[in-house]
N, C-alpha and C positions, 0 to 999 in steps of 0.2 A: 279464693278471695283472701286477701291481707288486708289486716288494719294495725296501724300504730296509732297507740291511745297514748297520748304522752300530755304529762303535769305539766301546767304552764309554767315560766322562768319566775325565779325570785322577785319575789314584791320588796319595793323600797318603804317599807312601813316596820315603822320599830310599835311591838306593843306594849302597854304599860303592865304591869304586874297585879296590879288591884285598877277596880271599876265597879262604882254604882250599877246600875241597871242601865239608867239611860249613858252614860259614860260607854257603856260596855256597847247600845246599840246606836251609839255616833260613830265608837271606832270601828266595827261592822263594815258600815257606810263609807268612812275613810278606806278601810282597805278595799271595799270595791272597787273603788275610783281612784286606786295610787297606780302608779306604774312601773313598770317591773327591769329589772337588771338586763342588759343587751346579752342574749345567750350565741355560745355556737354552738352546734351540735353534728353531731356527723350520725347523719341516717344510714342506715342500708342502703343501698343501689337502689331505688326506690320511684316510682309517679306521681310529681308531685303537684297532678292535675287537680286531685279532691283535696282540698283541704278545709276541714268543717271546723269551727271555732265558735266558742258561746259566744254572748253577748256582752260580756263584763271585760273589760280593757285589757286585763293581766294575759287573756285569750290569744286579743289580736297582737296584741306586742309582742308578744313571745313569738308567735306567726310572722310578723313583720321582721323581727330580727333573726327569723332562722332564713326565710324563702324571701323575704324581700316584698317590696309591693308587688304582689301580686294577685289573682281573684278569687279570695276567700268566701268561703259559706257558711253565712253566721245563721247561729239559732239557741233558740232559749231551749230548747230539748236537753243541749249540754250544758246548761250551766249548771255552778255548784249551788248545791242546798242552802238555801238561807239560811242565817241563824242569827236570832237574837236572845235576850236576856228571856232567864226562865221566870220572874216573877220580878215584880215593882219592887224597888228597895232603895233607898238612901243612903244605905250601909255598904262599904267597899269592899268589894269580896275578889278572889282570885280569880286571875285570868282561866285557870284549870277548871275553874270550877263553874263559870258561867258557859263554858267548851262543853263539860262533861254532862253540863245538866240539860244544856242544851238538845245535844246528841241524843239525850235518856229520852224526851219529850219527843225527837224527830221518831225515834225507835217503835217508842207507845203511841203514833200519831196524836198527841195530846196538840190541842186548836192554838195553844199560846206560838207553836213556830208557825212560820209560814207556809211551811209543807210537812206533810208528812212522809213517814217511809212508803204506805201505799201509792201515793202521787209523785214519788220519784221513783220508784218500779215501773210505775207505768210512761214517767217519760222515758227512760233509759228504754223501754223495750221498745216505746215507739220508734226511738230514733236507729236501734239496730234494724227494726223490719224495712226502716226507710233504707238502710244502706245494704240489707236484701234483695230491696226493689231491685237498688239499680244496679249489683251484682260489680263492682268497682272499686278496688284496691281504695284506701285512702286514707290520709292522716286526720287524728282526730287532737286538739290542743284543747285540753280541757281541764276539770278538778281534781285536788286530791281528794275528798271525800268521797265524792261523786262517780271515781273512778271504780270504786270496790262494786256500788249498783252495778255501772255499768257493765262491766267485766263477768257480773255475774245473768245479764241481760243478754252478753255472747256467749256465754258459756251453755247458757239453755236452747240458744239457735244453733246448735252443734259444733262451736267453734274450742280450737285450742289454743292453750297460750301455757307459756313454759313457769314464770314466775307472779307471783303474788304478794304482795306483801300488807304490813298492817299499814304500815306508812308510806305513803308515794314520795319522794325527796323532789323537791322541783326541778324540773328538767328532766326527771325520770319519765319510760316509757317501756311499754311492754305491747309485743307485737301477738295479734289475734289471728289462727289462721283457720279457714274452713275448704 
């Protein structure tokens, strides 16, 4: 069984450098719903019957501009972690730093994100045992955050994969094989 897990295509969303709280969780919102740069990409020799994508736009575009309209399989399993401002403030603080504290809280499952790191473990694994089920090659267009879970959600159902990184670069992809 192969899976390519690849970061969806560049988003057309410039971010601003400083943001209040609420500033920081409209631009959030913004970048879910911008749309992302027309990618090419050249696969491996590959089936590119399964193809699973989350739910968030950046997903299917990227999908759309590699394979073309064709019949993708969307699910909220993959999508990326939510993340908003780590505490109410009026005070404009860096983009680093609402990213970094944000992360700290998904990490400690602290209630102010929306999920925590237990409830993304457990979707990443669900959605590996789903693609256990059905025992079927297939491409996965998904997060960069989200990608590290997941990878490590194949890696404990006995799968290998050659590289890892801290940073997924968009358009980056790294193939899973068991």
């Amino acid at each position: 069984m192969k899976i390519i897990i690849m970061r969806h295509s560049k988003v057309k969303y410039i971010w601003k450098k400083w943001y209040t709280s609420d500033e920081f969780d409209k631009a959030c919102k913004e970048y879910d719903m911008a749309f992302v740069e027309h990618t090419e990409q050249n696969f491996p020799d590959f089936n590119h019957q399964n193809i699973y994508i989350s739910t968030l736009l950046r997903s299917r575009e990227t999908a759309i501009s590699i394979f073309g309209q064709t019949h993708l399989r969307q699910t909220e399993l993959i999508n990326e972690v939510p993340l908003r401002s780590a505490f109410d403030s009026k005070i404009r603080l860096p983009l680093w730093f609402w990213n970094f504290v944000g992360r700290l809280q998904w990490f400690f499952n602290i209630a102010r994100q929306i999920e925590g790191r237990f409830n993304t473990k457990k979707r990443s694994k669900s959605f590996v045992n789903m693609l256990c089920k059905d025992r079927d090659d297939a491409i996965v267009i998904t997060h960069g955050f989200f990608m590290h879970t997941l990878l490590n959600a194949f890696r404990d159902k006995g799968f290998r994969y050659d590289k890892s990184n801290i940073h997924y670069k968009t358009g980056s992809y790294v193939v899973v094989e068991k």
